[in-house]
Biotite code that builds the C-alpha atoms (Angstrom):
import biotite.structure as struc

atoms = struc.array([
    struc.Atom([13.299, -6.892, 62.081], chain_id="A", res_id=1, res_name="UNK", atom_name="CA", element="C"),
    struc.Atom([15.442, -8.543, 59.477], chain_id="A", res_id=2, res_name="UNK", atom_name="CA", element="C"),
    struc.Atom([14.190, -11.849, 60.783], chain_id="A", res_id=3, res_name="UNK", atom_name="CA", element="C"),
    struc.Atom([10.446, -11.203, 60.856], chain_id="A", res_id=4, res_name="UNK", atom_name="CA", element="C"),
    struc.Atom([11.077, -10.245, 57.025], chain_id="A", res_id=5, res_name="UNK", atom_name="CA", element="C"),
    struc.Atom([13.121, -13.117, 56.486], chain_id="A", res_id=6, res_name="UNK", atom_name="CA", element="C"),
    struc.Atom([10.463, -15.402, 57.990], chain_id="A", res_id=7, res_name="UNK", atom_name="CA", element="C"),
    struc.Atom([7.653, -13.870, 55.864], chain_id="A", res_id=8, res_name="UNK", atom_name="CA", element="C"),
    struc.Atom([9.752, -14.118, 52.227], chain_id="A", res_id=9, res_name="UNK", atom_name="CA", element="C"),
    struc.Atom([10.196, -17.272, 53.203], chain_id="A", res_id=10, res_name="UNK", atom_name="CA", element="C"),
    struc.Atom([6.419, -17.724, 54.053], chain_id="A", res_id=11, res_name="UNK", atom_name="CA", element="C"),
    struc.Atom([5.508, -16.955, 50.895], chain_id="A", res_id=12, res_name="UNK", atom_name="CA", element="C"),
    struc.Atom([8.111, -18.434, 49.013], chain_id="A", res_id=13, res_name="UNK", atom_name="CA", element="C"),
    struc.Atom([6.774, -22.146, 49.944], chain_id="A", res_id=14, res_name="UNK", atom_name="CA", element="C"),
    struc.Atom([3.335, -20.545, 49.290], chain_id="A", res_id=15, res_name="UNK", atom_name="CA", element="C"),
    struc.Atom([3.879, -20.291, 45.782], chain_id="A", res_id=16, res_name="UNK", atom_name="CA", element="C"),
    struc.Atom([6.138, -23.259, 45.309], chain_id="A", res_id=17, res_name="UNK", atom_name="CA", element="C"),
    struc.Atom([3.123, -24.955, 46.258], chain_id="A", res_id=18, res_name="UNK", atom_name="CA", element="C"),
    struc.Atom([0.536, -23.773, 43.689], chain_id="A", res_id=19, res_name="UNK", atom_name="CA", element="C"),
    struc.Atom([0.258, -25.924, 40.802], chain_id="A", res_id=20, res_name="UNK", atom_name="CA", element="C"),
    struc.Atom([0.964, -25.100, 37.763], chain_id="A", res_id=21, res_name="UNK", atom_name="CA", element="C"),
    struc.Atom([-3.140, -23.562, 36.733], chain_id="A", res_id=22, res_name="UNK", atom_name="CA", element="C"),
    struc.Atom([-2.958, -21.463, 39.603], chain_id="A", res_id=23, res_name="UNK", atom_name="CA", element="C"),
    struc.Atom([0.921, -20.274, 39.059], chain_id="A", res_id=24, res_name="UNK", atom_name="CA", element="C"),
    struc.Atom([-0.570, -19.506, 35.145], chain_id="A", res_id=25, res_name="UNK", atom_name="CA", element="C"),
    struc.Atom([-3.551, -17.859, 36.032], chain_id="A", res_id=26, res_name="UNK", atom_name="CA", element="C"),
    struc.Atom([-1.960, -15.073, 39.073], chain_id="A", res_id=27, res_name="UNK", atom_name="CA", element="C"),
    struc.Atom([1.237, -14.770, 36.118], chain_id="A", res_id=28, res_name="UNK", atom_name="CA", element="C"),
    struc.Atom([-1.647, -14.024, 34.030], chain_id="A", res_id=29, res_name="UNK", atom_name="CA", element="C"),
    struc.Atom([-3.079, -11.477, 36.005], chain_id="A", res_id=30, res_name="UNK", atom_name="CA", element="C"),
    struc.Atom([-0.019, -9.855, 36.937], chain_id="A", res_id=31, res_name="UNK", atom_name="CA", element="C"),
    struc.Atom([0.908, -9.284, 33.316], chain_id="A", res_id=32, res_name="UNK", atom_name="CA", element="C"),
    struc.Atom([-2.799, -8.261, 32.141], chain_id="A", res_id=33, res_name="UNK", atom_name="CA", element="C"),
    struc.Atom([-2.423, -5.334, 34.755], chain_id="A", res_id=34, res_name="UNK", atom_name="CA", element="C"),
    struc.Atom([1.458, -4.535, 33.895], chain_id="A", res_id=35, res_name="UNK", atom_name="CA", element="C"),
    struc.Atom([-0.007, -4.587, 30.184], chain_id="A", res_id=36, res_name="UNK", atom_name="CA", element="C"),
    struc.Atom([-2.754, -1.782, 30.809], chain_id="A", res_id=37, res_name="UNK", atom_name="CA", element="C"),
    struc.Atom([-0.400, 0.158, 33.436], chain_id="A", res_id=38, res_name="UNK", atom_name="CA", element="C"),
    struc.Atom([2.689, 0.852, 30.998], chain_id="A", res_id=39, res_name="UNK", atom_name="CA", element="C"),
    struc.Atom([1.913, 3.321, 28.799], chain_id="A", res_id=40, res_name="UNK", atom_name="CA", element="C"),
    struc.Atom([3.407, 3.566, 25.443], chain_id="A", res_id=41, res_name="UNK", atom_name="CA", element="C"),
    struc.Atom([3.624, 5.511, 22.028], chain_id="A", res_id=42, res_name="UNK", atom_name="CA", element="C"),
    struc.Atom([3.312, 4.342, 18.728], chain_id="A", res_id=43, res_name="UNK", atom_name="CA", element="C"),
    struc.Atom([3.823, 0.672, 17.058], chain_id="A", res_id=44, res_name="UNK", atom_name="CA", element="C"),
    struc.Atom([7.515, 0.506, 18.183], chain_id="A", res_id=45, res_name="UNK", atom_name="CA", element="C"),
    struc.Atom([6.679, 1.045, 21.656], chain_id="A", res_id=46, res_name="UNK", atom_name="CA", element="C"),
    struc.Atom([3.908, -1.779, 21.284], chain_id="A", res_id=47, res_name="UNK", atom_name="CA", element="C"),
    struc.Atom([6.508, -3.884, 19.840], chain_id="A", res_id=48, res_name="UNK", atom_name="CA", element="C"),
    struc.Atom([8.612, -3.568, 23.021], chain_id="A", res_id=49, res_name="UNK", atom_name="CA", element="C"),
    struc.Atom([6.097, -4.163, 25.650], chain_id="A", res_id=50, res_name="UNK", atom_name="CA", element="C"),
    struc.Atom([4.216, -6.593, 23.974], chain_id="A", res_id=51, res_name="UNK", atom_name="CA", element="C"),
    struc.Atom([7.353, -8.766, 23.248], chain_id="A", res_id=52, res_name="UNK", atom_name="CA", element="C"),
    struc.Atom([8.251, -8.596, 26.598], chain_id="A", res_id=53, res_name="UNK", atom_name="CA", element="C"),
    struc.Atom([5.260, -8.965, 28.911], chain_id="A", res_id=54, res_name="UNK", atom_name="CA", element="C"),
    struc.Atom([2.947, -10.849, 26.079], chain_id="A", res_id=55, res_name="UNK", atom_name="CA", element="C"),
    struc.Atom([5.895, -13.014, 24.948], chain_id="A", res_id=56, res_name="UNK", atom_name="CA", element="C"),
    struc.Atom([9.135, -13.478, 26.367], chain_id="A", res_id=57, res_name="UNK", atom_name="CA", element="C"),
    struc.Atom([8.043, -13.651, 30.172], chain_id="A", res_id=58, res_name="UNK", atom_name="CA", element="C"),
    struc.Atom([5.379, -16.262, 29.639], chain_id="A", res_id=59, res_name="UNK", atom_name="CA", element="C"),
    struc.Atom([7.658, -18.328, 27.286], chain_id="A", res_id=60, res_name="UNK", atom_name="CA", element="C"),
    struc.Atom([10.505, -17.888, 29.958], chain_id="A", res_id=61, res_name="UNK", atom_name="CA", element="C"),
    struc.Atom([7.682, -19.354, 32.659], chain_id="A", res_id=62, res_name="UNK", atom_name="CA", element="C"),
    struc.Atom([6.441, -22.155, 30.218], chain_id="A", res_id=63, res_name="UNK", atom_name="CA", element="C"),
    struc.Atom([10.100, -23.364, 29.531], chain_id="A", res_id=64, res_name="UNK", atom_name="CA", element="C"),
    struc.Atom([11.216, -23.252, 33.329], chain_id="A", res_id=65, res_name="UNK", atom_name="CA", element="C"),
    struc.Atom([8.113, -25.425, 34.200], chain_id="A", res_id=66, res_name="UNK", atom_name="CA", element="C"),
    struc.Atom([8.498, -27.269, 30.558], chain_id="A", res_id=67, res_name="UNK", atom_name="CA", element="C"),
    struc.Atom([5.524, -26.450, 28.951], chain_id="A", res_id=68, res_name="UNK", atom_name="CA", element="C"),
    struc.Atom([6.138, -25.589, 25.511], chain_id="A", res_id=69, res_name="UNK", atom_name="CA", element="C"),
    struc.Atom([2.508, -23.277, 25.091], chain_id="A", res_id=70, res_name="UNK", atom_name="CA", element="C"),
    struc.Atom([0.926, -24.901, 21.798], chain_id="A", res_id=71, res_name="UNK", atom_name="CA", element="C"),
    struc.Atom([4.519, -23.795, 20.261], chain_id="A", res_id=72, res_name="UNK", atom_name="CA", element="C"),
    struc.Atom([3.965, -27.064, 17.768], chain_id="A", res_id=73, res_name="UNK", atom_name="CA", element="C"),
    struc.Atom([3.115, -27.120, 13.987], chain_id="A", res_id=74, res_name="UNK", atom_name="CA", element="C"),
    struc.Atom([1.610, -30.545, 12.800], chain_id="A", res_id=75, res_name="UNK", atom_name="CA", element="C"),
    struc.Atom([-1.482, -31.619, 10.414], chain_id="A", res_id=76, res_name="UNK", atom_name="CA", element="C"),
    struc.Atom([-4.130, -30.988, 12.716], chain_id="A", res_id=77, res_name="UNK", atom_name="CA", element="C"),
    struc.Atom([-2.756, -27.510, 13.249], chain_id="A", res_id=78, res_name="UNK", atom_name="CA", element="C"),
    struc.Atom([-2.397, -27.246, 9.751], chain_id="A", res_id=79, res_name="UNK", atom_name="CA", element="C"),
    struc.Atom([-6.195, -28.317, 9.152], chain_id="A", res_id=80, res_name="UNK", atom_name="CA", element="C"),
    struc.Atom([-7.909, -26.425, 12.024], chain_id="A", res_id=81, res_name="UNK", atom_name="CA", element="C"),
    struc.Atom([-5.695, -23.064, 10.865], chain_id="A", res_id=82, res_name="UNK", atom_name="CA", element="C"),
    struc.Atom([-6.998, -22.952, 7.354], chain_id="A", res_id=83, res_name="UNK", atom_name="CA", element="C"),
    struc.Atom([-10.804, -23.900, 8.383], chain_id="A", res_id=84, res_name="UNK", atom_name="CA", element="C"),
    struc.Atom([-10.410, -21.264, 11.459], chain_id="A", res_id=85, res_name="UNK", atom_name="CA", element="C"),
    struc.Atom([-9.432, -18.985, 8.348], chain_id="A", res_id=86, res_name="UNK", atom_name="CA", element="C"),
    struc.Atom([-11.763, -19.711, 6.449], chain_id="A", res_id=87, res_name="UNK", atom_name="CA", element="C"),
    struc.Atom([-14.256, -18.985, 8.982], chain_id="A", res_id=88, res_name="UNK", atom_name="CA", element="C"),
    struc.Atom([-12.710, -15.670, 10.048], chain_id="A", res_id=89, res_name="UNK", atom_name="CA", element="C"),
    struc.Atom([-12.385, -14.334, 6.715], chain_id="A", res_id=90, res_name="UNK", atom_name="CA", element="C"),
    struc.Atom([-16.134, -13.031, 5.918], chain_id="A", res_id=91, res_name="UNK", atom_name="CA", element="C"),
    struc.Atom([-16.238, -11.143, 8.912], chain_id="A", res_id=92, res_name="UNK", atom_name="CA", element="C"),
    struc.Atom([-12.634, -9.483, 8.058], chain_id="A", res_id=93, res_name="UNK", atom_name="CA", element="C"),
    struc.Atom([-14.416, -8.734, 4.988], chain_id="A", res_id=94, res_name="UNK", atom_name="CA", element="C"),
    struc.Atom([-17.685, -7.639, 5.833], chain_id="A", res_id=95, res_name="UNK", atom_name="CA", element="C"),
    struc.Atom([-16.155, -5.369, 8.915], chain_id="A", res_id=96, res_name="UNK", atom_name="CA", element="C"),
    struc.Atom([-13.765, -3.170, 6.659], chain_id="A", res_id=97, res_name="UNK", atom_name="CA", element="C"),
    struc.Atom([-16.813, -2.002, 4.973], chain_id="A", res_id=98, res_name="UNK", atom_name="CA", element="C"),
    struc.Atom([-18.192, -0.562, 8.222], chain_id="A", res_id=99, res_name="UNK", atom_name="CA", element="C"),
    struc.Atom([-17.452, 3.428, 8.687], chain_id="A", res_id=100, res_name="UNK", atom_name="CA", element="C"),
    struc.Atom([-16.065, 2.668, 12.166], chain_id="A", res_id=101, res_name="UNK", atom_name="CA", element="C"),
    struc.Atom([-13.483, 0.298, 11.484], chain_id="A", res_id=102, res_name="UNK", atom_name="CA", element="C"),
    struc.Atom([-12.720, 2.593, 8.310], chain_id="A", res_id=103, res_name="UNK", atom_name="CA", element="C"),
    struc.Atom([-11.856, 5.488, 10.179], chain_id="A", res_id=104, res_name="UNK", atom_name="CA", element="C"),
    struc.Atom([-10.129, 3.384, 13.220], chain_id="A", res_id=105, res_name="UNK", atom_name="CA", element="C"),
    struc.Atom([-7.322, 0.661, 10.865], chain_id="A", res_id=106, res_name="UNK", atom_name="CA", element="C"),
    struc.Atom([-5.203, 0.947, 9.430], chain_id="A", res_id=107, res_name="UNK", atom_name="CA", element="C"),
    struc.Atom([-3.328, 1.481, 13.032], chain_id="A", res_id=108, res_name="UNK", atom_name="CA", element="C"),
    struc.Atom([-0.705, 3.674, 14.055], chain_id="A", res_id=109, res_name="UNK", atom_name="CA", element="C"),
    struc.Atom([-0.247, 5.802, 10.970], chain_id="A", res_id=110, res_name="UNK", atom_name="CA", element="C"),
    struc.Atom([-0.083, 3.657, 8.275], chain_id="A", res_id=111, res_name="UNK", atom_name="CA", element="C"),
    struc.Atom([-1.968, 5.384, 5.095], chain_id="A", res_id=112, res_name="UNK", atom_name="CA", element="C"),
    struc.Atom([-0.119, 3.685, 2.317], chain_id="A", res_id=113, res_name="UNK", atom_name="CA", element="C"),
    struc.Atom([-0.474, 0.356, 0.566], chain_id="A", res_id=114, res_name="UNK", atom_name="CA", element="C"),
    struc.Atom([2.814, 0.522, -1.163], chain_id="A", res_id=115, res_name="UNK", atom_name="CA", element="C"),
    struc.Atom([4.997, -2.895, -0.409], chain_id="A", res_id=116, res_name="UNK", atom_name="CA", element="C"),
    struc.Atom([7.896, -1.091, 1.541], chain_id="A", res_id=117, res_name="UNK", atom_name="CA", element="C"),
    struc.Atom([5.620, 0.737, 4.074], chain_id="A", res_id=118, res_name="UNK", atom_name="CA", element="C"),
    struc.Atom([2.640, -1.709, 4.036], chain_id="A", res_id=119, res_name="UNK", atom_name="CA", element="C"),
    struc.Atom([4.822, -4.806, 4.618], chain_id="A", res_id=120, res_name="UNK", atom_name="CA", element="C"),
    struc.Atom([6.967, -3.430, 7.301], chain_id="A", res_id=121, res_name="UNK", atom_name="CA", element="C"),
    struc.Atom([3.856, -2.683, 9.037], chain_id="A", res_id=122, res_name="UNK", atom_name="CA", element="C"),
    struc.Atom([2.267, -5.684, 8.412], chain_id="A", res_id=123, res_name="UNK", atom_name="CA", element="C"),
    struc.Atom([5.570, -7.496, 9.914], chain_id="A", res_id=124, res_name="UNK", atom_name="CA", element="C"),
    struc.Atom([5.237, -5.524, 13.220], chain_id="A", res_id=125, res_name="UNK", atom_name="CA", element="C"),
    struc.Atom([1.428, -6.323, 12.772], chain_id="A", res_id=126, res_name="UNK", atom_name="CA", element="C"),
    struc.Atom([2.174, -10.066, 13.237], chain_id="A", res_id=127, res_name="UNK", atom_name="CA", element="C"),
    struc.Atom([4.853, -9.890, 15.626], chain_id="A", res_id=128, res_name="UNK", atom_name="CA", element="C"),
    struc.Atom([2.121, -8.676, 18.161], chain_id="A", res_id=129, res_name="UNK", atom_name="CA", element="C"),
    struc.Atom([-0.096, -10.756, 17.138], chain_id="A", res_id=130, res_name="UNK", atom_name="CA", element="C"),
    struc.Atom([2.412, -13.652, 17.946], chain_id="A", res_id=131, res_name="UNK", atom_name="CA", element="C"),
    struc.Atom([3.048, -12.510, 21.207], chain_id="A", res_id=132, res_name="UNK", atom_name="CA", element="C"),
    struc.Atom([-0.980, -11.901, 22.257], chain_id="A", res_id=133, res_name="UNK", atom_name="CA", element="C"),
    struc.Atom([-1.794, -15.737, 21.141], chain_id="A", res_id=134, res_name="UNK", atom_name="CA", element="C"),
    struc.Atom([1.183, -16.740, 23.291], chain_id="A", res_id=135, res_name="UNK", atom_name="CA", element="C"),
    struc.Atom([-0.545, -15.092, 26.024], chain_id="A", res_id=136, res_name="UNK", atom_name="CA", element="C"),
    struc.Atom([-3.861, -15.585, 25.880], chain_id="A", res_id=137, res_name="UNK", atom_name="CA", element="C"),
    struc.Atom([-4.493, -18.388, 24.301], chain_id="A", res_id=138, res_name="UNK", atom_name="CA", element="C"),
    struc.Atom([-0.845, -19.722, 25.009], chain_id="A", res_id=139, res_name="UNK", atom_name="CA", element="C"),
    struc.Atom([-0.086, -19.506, 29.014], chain_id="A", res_id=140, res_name="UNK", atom_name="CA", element="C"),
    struc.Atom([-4.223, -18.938, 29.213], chain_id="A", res_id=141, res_name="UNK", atom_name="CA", element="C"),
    struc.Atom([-5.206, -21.948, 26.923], chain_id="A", res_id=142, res_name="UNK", atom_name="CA", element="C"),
    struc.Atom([-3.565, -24.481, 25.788], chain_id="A", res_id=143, res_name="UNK", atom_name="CA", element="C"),
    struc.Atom([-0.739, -24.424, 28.549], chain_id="A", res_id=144, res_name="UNK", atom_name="CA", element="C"),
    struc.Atom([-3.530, -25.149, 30.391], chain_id="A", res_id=145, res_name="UNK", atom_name="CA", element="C"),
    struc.Atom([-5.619, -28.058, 28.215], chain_id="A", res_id=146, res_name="UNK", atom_name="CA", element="C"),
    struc.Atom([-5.336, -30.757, 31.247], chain_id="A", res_id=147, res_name="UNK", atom_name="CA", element="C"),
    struc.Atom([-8.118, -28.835, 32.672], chain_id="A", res_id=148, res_name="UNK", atom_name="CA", element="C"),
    struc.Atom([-10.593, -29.626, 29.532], chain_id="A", res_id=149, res_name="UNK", atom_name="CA", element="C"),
    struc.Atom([-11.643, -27.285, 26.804], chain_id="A", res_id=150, res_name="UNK", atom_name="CA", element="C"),
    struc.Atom([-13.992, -25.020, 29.386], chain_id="A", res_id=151, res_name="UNK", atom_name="CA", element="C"),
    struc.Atom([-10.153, -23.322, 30.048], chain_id="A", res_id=152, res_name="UNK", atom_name="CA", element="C"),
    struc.Atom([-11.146, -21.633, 26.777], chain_id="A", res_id=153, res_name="UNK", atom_name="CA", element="C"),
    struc.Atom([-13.500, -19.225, 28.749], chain_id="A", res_id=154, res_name="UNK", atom_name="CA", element="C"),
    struc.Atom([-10.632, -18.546, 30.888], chain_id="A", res_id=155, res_name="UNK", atom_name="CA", element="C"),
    struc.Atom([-9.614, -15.113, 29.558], chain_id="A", res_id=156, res_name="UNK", atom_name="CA", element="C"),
    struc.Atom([-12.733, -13.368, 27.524], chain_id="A", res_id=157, res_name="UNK", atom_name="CA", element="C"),
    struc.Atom([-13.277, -10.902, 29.604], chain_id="A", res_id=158, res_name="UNK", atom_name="CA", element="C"),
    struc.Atom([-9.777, -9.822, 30.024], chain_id="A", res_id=159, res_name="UNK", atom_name="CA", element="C"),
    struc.Atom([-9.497, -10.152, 26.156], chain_id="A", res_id=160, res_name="UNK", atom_name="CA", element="C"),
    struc.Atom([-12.686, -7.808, 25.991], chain_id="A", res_id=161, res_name="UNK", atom_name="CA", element="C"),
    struc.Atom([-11.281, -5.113, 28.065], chain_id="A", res_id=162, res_name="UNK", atom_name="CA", element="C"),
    struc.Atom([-8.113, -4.672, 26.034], chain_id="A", res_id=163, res_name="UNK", atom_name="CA", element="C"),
    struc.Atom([-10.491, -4.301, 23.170], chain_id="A", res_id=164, res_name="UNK", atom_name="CA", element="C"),
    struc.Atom([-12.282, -1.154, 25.479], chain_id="A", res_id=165, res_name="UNK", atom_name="CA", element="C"),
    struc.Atom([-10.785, 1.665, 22.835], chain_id="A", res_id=166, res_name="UNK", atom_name="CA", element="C"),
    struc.Atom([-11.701, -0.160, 19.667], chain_id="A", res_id=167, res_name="UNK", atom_name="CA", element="C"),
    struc.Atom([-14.635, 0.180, 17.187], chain_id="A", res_id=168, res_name="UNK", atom_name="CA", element="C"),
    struc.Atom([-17.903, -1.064, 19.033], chain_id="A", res_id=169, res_name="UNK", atom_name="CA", element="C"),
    struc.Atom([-18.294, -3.980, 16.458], chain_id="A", res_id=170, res_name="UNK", atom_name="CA", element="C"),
    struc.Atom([-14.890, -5.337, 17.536], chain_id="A", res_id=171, res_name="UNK", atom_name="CA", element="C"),
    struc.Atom([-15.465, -4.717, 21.173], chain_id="A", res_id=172, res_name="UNK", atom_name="CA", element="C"),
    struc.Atom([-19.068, -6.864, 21.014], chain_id="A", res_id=173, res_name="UNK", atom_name="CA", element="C"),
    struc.Atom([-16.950, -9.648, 19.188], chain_id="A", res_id=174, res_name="UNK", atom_name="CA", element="C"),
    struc.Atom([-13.723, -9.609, 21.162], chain_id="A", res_id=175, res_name="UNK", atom_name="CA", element="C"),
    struc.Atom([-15.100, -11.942, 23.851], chain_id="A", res_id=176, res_name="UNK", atom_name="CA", element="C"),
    struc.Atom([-16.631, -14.303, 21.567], chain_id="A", res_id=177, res_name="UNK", atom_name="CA", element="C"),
    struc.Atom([-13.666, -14.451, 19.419], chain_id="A", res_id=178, res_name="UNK", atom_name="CA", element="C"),
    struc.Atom([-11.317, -15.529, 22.252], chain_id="A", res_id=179, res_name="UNK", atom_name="CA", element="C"),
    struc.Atom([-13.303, -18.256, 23.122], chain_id="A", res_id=180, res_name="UNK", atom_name="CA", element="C"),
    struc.Atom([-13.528, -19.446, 19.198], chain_id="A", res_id=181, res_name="UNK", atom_name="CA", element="C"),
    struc.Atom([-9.940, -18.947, 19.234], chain_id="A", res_id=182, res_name="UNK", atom_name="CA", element="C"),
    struc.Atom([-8.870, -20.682, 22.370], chain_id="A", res_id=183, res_name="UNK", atom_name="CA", element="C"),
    struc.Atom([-11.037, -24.172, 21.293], chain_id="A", res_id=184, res_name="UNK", atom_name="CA", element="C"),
    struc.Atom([-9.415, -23.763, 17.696], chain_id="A", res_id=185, res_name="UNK", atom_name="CA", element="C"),
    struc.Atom([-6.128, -24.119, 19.573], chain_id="A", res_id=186, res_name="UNK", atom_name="CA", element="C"),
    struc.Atom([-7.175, -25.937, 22.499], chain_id="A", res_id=187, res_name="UNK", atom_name="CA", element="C"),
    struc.Atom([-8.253, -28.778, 19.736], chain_id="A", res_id=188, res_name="UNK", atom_name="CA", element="C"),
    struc.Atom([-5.346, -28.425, 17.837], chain_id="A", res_id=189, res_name="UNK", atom_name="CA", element="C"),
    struc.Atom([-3.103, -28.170, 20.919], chain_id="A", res_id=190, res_name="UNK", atom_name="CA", element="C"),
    struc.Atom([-1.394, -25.483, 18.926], chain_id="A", res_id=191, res_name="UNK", atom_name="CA", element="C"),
    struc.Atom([-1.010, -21.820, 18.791], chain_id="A", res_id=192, res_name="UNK", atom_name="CA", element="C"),
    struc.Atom([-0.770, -22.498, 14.953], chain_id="A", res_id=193, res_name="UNK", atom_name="CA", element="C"),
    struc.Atom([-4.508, -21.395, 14.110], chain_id="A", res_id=194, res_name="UNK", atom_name="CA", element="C"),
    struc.Atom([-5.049, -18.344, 16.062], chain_id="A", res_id=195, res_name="UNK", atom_name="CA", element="C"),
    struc.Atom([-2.115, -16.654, 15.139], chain_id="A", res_id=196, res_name="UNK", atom_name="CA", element="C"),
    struc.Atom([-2.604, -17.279, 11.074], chain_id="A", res_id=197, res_name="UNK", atom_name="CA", element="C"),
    struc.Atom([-6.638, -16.185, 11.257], chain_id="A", res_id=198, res_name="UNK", atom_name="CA", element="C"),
    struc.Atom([-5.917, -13.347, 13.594], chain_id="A", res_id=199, res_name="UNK", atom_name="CA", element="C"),
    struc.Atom([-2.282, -12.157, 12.051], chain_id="A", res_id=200, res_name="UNK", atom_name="CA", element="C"),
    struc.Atom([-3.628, -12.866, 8.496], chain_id="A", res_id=201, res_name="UNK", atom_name="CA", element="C"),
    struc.Atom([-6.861, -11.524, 9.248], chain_id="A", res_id=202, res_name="UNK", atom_name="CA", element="C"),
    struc.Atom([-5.525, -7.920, 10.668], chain_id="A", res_id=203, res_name="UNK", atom_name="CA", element="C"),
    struc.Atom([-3.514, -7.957, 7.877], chain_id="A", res_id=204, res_name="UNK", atom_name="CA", element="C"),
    struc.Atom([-5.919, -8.353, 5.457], chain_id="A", res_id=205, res_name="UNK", atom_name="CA", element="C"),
    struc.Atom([-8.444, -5.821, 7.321], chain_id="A", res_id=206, res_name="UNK", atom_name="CA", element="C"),
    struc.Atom([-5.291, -3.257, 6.887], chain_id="A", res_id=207, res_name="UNK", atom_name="CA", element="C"),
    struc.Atom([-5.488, -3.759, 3.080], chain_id="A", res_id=208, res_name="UNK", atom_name="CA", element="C"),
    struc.Atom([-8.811, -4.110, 2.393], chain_id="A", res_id=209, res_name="UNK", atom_name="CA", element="C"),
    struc.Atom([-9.055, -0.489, 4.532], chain_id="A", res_id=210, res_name="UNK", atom_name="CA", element="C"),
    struc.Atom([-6.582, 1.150, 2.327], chain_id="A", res_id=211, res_name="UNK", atom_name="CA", element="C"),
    struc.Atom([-8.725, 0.293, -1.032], chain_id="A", res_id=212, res_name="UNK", atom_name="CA", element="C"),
    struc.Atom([-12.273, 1.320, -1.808], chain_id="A", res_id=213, res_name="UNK", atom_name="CA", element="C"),
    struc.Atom([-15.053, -1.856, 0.112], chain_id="A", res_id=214, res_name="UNK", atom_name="CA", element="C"),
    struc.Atom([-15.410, -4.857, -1.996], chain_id="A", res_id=215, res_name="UNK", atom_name="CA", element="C"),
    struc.Atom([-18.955, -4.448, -0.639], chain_id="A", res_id=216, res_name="UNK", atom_name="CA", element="C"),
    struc.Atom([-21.670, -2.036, -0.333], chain_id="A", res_id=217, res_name="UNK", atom_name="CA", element="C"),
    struc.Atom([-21.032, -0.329, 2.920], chain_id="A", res_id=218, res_name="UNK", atom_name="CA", element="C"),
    struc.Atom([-24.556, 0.563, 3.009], chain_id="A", res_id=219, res_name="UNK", atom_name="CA", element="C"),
    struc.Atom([-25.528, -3.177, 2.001], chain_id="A", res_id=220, res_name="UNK", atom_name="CA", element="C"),
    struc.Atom([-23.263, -3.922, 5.090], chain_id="A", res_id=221, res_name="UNK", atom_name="CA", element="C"),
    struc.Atom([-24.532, -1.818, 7.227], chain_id="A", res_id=222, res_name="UNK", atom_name="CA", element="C"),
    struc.Atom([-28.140, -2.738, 6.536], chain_id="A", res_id=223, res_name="UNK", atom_name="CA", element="C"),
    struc.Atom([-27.403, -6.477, 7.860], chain_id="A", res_id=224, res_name="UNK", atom_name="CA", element="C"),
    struc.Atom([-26.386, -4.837, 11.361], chain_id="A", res_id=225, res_name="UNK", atom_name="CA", element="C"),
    struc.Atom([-28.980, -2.527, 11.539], chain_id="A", res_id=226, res_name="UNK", atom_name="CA", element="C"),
    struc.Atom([-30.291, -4.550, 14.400], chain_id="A", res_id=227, res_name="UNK", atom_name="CA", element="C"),
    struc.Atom([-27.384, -3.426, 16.444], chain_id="A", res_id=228, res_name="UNK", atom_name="CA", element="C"),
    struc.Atom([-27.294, 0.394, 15.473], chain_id="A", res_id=229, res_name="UNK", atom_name="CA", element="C"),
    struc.Atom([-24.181, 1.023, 17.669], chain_id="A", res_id=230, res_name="UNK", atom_name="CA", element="C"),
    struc.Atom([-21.727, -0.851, 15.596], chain_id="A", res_id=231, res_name="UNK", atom_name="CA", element="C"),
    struc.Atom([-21.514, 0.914, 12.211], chain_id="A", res_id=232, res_name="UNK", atom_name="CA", element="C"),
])
């Protein structure tokens, strides 16, 4: 018995020592994607936790062993291709906290104050996750992964979309799209650099701008997607 078992670990321990490193990322990938929506959790501090550790420190831990830093690297072009990717990002930030839907869903977990102490604390957290998502998906699912071409962009949409399942519809429709715009941001800069400051800084911003009466007509807003009903 114990030999039959040994032979099969063993089986499948020069299995996997013979996958390269895209098809090592990809099944990590999906392992963590499923641990991700199986362990439930409570609250921002809870996020924090399992985040950090299956979003974060278990891809970083892979990408070091096989020495693949993950687009952790801050140089010009990152520098450039973060402030135009913010620049881009920033009307729809704008534009979506007008909508009733986001209105009602952000600020997340709790938050109903814009005072510094509260607001900043929370928008500390806010980042933190957002650090550890880019790692992951357009880290270990990206630009770990850039020897395949920019099409490794379109690697994770989908999953990306699905994690978005219990947010407002407008963010849902846009999820997939995003990830792609994100990944070939990073995928040109061949840093994580430009995703995390337009998505961090971005959430952050939507938190604010939530908090304080629209800078725009919501009704103005909501008149430009009338064509799509569903998402106001």
């Amino acid at each position: 018995m114990s030999t039959a078992a040994d032979a099969r670990t063993a089986a499948l321990r020069d299995r996997l020592a013979a996958l390269s490193w895209y098809q090592r990322s990809v099944l990590l990938g999906g392992a963590l994607t499923i641990c991700w929506m199986n362990l439930p959790l409570q609250g921002i501090d809870a996020r924090l936790l399992r985040d950090g550790l299956v979003f974060l420190a278990i891809p970083m831990t892979f990408a070091l062993a096989h020495g693949n830093r993950l687009g952790w690297r801050v140089d010009r072009r990152a520098v450039k291709d973060a402030l135009l990717l913010s620049a881009f990002v920033l009307p729809f930030y704008i534009v979506g906290s007008t909508l009733p839907g986001v209105r009602e869903f952000y600020p997340m977990w709790g938050l109903d104050s814009a005072a510094p102490v509260p607001f900043l604390t929370h928008a500390a957290k806010q980042l933190f996750l957002v650090i550890a998502g880019e790692t992951f998906f357009r880290g270990l699912l990206c630009v770990g992964l850039r020897e395949k071409g920019p099409w490794v962009a379109f690697v994770s949409p989908i999953i990306y979309a699905l994690l978005h399942a219990n947010k407002p519809p407008v963010e849902l429709l846009l999820s997939g799209p995003t990830d792609v715009l994100f990944g070939l941001s990073d995928y040109h800069a061949n840093s994580l650099l430009p995703s995390v400051v337009a998505h961090g800084l971005g959430l952050i911003l939507l938190d604010w701008l939530v908090l304080h009466d629209p800078l725009l007509d919501p009704e103005t807003t909501a008149g430009w997607l009338e064509w799509l009903p569903f998402v106001v």
